[in-house]
C-alpha positions as CSV (number, residue, x, y, z in Angstrom):
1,X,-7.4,-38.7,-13.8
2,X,-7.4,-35.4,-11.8
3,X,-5.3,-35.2,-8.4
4,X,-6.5,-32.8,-5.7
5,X,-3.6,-30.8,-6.5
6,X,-5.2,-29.8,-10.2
7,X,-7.8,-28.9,-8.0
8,X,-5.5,-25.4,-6.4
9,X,-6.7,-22.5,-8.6
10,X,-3.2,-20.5,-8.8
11,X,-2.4,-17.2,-6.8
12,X,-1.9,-14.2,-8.4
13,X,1.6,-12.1,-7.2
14,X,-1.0,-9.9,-5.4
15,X,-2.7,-12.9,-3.6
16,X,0.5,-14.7,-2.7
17,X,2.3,-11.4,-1.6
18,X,-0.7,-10.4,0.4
19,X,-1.2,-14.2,1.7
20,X,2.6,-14.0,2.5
21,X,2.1,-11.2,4.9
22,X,-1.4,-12.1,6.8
23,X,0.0,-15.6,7.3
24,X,3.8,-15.5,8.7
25,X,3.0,-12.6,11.2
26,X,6.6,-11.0,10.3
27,X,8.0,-7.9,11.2
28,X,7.5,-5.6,8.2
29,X,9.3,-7.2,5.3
30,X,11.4,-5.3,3.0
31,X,11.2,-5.1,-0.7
32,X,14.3,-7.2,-0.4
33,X,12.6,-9.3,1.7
34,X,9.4,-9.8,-0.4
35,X,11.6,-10.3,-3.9
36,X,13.7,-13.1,-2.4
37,X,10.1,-14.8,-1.4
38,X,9.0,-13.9,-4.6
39,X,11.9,-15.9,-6.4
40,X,11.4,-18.9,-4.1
41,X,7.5,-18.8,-5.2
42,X,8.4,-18.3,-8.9
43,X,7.3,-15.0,-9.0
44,X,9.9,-12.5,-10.9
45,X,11.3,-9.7,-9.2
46,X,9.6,-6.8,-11.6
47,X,6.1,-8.8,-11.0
48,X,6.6,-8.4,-7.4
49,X,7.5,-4.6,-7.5
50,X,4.3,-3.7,-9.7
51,X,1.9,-6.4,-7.3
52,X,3.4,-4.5,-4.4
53,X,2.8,-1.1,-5.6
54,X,-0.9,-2.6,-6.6
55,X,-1.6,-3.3,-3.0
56,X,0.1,-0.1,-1.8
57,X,-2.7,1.9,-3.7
58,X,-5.6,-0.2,-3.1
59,X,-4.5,0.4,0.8
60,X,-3.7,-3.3,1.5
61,X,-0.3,-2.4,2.2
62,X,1.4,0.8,3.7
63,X,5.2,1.3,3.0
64,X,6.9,2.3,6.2
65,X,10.3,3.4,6.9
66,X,11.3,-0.3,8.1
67,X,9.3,-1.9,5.2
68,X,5.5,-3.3,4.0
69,X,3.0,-3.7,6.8
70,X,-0.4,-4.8,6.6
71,X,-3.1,-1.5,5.7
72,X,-5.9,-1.6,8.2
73,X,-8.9,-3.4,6.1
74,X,-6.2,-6.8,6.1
75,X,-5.2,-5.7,9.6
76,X,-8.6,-6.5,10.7
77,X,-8.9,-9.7,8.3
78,X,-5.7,-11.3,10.0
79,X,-7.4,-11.0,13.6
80,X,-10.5,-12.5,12.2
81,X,-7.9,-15.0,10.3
82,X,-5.9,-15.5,14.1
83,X,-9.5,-16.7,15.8
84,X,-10.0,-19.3,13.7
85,X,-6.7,-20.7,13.9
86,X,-6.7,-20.3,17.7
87,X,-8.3,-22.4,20.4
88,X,-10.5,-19.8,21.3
89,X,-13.3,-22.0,23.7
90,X,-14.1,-22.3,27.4
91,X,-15.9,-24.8,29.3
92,X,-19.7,-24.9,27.8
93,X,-22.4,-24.9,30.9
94,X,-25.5,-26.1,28.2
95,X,-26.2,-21.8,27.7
96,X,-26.5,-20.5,23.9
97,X,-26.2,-16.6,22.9
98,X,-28.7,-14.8,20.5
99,X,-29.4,-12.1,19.4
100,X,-32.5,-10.9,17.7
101,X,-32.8,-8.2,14.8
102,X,-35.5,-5.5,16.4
103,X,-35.0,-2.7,13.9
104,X,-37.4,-3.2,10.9
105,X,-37.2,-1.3,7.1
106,X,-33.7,-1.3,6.8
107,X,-32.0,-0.8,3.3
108,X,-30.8,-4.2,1.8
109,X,-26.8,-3.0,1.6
110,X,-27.5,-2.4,5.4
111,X,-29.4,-5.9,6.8
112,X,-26.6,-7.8,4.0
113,X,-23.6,-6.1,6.0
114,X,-24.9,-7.0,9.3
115,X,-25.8,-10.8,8.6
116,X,-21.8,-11.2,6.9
117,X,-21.1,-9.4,10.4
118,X,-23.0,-11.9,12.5
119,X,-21.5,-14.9,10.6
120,X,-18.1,-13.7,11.0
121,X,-19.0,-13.9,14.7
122,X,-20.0,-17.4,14.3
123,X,-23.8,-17.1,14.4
124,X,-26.1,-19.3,13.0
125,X,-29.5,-18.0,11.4
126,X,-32.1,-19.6,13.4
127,X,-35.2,-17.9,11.8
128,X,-35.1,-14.2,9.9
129,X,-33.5,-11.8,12.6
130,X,-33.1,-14.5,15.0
131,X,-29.4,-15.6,15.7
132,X,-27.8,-17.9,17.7
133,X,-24.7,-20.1,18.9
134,X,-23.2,-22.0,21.7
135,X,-22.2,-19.7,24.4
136,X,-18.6,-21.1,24.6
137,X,-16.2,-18.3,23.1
138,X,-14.0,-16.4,25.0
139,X,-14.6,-13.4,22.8
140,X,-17.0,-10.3,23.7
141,X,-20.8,-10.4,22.6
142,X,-21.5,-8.9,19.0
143,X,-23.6,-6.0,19.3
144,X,-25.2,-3.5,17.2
145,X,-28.0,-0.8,18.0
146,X,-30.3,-2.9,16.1
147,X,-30.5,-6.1,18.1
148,X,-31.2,-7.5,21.2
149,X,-29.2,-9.5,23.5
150,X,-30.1,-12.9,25.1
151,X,-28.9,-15.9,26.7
152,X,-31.1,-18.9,26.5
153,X,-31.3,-22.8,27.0
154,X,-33.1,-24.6,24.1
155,X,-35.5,-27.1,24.8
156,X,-34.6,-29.2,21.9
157,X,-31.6,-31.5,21.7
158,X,-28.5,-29.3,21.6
159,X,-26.9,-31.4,19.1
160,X,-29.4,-31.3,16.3
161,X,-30.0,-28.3,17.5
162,X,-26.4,-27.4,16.0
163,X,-27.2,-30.1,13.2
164,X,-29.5,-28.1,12.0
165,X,-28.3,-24.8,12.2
166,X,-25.1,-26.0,10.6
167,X,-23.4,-28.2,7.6
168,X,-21.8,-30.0,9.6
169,X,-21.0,-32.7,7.6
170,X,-19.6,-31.3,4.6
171,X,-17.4,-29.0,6.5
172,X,-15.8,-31.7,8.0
173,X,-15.2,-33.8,4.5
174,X,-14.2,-30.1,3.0
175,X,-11.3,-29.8,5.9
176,X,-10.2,-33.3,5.4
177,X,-9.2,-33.2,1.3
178,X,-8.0,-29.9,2.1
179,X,-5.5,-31.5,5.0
180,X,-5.1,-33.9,1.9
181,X,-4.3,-31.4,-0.8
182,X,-1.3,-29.6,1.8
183,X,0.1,-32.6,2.5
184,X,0.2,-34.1,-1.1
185,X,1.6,-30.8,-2.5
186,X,5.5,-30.1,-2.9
187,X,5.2,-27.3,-5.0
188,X,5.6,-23.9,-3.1
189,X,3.1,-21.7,-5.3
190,X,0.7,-24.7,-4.5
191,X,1.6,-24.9,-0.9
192,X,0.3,-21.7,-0.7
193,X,-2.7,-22.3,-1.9
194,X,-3.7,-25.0,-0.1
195,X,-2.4,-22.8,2.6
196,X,-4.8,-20.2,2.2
197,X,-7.7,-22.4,1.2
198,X,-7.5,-24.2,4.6
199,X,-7.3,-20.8,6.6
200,X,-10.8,-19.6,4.7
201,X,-12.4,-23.1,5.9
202,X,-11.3,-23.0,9.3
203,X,-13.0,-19.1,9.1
204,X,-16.1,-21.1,8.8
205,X,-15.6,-23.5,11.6
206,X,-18.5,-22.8,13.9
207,X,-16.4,-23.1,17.0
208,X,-18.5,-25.5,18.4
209,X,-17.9,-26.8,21.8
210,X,-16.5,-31.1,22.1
211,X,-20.4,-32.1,23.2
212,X,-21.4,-30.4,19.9
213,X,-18.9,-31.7,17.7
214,X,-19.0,-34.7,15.2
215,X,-16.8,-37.7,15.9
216,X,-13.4,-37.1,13.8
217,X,-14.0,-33.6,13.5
218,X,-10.9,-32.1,11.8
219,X,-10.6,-29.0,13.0
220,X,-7.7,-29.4,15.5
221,X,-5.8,-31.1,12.7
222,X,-6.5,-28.3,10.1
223,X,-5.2,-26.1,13.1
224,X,-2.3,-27.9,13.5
225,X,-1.5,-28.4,9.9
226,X,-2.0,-24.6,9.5
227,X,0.0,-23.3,12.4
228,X,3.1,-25.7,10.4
229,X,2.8,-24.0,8.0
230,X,3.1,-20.6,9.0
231,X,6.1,-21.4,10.6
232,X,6.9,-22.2,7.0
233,X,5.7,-19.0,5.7
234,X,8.2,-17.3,8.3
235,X,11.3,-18.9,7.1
236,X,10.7,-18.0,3.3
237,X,10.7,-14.4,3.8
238,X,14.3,-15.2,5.4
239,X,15.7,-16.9,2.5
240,X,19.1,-16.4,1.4
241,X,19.6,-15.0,-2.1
């Protein structure tokens, strides 16, 4: 019978290196350093040398005097990575944002980059070009020549309202077996994993405020689970040889 742990597709060195460094927030690690994580996550010392000169040349590393830091693209993925983890809410007064596409004809590779754009800012399609969210982030307004601007107060109930515009549901059943599959796995390379797995879901997490919420709503656990483990992450690139 299948565990959730046979469920953790395996890192590649790239992946764990890479995950390594967006999750501990260390000062920049040395190739000492990163081989003596390496070793603790099974991962031989010439592997590590040829996934860090890999990530050097694809740019999602620079090598500095004082070690690896984290190139600019992965730079920006960590902030985006730090918001979900973070409480990042204020008091909700019943207010939602939007905003609404007004440009028309765009290319495809052009209206696909903004939509990924407005769902990394935690915007819900309501209708084509119309967006929405609660207004309850402490975060600036996305904006983009193309859209408009609005804040609004929706007749319908907020809370299938958010039902709709959301799955709900299965994010919060997703964030509980991951919460599961951390717990229930010793294995460091698999630790990892999960690791990483449960910092992608809580990306998703709409950020909705406590009205809006489902009862058990996992997210502050996932949070807390997460924020463990970094601490975690922190100590492994510390290791003794």
């Amino acid at each position: 019978m299948a565990t959730a742990r046979d469920e953790l597709a395996p890192l590649s060195a790239r992946s764990a290196l890479l995950s390594l460094m967006l999750g501990a927030h260390p000062a920049p690690l040395t190739p000492a350093d990163l081989a003596r994580a390496g070793q603790f996550l099974g991962i031989a010392p010439a592997t590590v040398r040829v996934a860090l000169t890999r990530t050097v040349n694809d740019g999602d590393l620079r090598r500095t005097d004082d070690g690896y830091r984290l190139g600019e693209r992965l730079i920006q993925r960590q902030a985006h990575q730090d918001e979900a983890v973070r409480v990042a809410d204020k008091p909700w007064d019943g207010s939602w944002e939007m905003a609404v596409v007004v440009a028309s004809g765009r290319p495809g590779p052009e209206r696909a980059v903004l939509r990924d754009a407005l769902k990394a800012h935690r915007l819900a399609e309501l209708r084509e070009g119309v967006w929405t969210r609660p207004a309850n982030l402490r975060r600036p307004r996305f904006s983009d020549p193309v859209l408009r601007g609005f804040t609004a107060t929706p007749e319908q109930d907020p809370i299938d309202l958010a039902a709709s515009l959301w799955d709900l549901g299965g994010w919060a059943r997703e964030g509980e077996r991951l919460l599961e599959l951390l717990s229930s796995t010793p294995q460091p390379t698999q630790r990892l994993a999960a690791a990483a797995a449960i910092v992608r879901h809580l990306s998703e997490d709409p950020l909705l405020p406590v009205e809006l919420r489902p009862a058990d709503w996992p997210a502050a656990a996932l949070r807390e689970t997460y924020s463990a483990y970094q601490r975690e992450l922190s100590e492994l690139a510390a290791l003794p040889c």
